[in-house]
KOLNU-209068 format. One record per residue (C-alpha): y, x, z. Coordinates in steps of 0.1 Angstrom, whole numbers, plus 5000, padded with zeros to 4 digits. Example, Ala and Ser with C-alpha at 12.3 -4.5 7.8 and 13.67 -1.06 7.14 Angstrom:
REM KOLNU-209068
+------+------+------+
|   py |   px |   pz |
+------+------+------+
| 4955 | 5123 | 5078 |
| 4989 | 5137 | 5071 |
+------+------+------+
REM end
This chain:
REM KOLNU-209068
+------+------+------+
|   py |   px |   pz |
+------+------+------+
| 7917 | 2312 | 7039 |
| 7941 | 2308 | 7016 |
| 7979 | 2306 | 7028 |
| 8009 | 2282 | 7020 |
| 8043 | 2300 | 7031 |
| 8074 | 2280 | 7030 |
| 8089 | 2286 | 6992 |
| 8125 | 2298 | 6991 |
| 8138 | 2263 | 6973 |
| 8170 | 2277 | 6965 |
| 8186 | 2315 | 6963 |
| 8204 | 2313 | 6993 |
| 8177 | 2296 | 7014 |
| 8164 | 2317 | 7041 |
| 8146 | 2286 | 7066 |
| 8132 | 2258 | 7059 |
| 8124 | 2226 | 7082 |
| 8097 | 2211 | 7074 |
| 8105 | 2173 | 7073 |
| 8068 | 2156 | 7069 |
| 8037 | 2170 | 7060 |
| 8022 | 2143 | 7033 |
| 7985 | 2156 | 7038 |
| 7967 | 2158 | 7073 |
| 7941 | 2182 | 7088 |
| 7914 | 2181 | 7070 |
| 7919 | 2166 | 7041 |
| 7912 | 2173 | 7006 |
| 7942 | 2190 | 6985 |
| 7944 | 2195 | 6948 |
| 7964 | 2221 | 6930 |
| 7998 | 2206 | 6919 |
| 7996 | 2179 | 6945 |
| 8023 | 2172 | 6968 |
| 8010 | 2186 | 7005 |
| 8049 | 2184 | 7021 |
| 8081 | 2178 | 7022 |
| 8108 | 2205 | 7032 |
| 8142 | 2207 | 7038 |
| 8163 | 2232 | 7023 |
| 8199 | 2244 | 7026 |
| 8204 | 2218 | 6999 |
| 8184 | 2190 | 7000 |
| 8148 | 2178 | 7004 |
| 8120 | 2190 | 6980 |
| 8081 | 2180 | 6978 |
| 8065 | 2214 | 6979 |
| 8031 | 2212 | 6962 |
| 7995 | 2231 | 6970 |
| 7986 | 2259 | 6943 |
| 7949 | 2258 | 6948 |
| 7923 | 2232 | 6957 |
| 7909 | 2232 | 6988 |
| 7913 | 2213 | 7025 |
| 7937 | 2216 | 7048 |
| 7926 | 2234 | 7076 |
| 7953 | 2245 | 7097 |
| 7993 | 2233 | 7095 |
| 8010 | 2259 | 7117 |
| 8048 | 2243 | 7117 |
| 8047 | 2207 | 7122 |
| 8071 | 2185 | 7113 |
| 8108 | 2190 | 7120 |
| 8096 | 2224 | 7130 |
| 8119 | 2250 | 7106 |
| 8102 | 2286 | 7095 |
| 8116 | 2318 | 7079 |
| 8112 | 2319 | 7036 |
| 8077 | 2333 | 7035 |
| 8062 | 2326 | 7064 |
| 8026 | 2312 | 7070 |
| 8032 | 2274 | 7074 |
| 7996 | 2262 | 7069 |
| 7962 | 2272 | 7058 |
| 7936 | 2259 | 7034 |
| 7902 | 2266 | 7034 |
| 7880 | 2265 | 7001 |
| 7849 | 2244 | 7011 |
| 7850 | 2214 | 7040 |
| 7825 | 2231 | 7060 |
| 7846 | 2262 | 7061 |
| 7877 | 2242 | 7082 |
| 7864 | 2255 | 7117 |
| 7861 | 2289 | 7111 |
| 7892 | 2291 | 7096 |
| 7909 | 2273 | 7123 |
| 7889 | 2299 | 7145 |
| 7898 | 2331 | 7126 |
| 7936 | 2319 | 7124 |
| 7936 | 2310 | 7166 |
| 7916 | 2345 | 7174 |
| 7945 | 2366 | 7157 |
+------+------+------+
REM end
């Protein structure tokens, strides 16, 4: 799977909240689309998807907050491969 980690929007941000997640589970994301919106130290920022793909898993939900780095959703390749990833990502 491929992972999205919450960019450092700023060089002093260490968190960021995640404010709403403009793509659901499931669906289809293009590269250079906007997937969410976070909130840094400040202000808000679209963060966009780097590869095409689906989104299979989003692990911080909204108005959850995660450390610079950190895994905050995962995109599988192919449709089809959603559940496994899902599966892979709940088995540890």
């Amino acid at each position: 799977p491929i992972k999205i980690t919450m960019p450092a929007l700023s060089s002093t941000m260490k968190e960021g909240r995640v404010v709403s997640w403009l793509k659901n589970e499931g669906d289809e994301i293009e590269a250079g689309e906007a997937i969410m919106v976070v909130e840094s130290d400040k202000a808000d920022m679209d963060v966009e998807a780097f590869e095409d793909g689906f989104l299979a898993k989003i692990i911080t939900g909204e108005g959850e907050s995660a450390p610079v780095g950190d895994v905050v959703a995962l995109i599988a390749e192919n449709e089809s491969d959603i559940d496994s990833v899902v599966a892979s990502f709940e088995g540890g």
